[in-house]
C-alpha positions in Angstrom: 0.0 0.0 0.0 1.4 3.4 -0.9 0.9 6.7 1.1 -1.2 9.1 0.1 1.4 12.2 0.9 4.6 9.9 -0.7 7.1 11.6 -1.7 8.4 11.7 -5.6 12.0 10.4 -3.8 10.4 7.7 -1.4 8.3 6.5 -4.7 11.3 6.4 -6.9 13.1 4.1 -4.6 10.3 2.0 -3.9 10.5 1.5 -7.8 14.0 1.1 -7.9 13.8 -2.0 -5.2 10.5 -3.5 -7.3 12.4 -2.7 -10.4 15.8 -5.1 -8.5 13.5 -7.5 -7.3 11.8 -8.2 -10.9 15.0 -8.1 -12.7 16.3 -10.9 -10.6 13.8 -13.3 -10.7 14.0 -15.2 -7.9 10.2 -14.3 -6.7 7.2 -16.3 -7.4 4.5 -15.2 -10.1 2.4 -14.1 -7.3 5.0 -12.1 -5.7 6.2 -11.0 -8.8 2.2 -9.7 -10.1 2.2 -8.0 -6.6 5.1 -6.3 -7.5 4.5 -5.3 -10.7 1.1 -4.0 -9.9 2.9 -1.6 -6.8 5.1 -0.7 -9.4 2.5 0.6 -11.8 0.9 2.9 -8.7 4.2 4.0 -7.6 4.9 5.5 -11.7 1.3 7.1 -11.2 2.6 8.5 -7.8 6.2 9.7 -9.9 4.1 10.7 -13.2 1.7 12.9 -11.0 4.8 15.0 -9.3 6.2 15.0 -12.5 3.1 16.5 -14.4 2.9 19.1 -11.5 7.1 20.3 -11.8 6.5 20.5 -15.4 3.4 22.9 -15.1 5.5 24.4 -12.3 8.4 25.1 -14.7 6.6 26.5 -17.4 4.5 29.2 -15.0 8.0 30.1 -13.7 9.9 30.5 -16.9 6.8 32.4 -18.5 8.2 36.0 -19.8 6.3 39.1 -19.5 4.7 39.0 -23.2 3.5 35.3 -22.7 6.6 33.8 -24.0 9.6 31.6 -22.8 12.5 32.9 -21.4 14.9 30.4 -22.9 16.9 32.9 -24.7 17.8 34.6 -21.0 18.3 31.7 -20.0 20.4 30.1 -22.9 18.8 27.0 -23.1 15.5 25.9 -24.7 12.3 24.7 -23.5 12.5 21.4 -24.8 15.6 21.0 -23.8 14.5 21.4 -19.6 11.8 18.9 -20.2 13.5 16.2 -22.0 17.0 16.6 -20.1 18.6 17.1 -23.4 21.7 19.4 -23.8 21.2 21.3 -26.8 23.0 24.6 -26.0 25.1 25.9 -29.5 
């Protein structure tokens, strides 16, 4: 059962130790559907504080006139959501 206030960390590690457990094998099918089935809720938990930074980043890198300030910054948009480096 997963908290209700869980942190994005605490959910990323609980996914880490299903993710271990899974990849090793050594768990029965009932085990392992248990896990797999936590580990579905805990990506919900992870996509939800995701979804909410992303909205988060955009309100704070809004310029005045509506636009992005990725020029200020140096960086683009696209670049701060996918993690890509695509500075010149």
């Amino acid at each position: 059962m997963h908290k209700k206030n869980e942190t994005f960390e605490s959910a990323i590690k609980k996914l880490e130790e299903i993710i271990s457990r899974l990849e090793d094998g050594d768990i029965t099918l009932d085990k392992a559907l248990e896990d797999f089935e936590s580990g579905v809720k805990l990506m919900r938990v992870c996509d939800s504080y995701l979804q909410k930074a992303d909205g988060k980043l955009k309100e704070l890198l809004k310029g005045e006139n509506g636009g992005y300030i990725e020029k200020t910054l140096g960086i683009s948009m696209s670049s701060v959501f996918t993690g890509e480096d695509t500075r010149e």
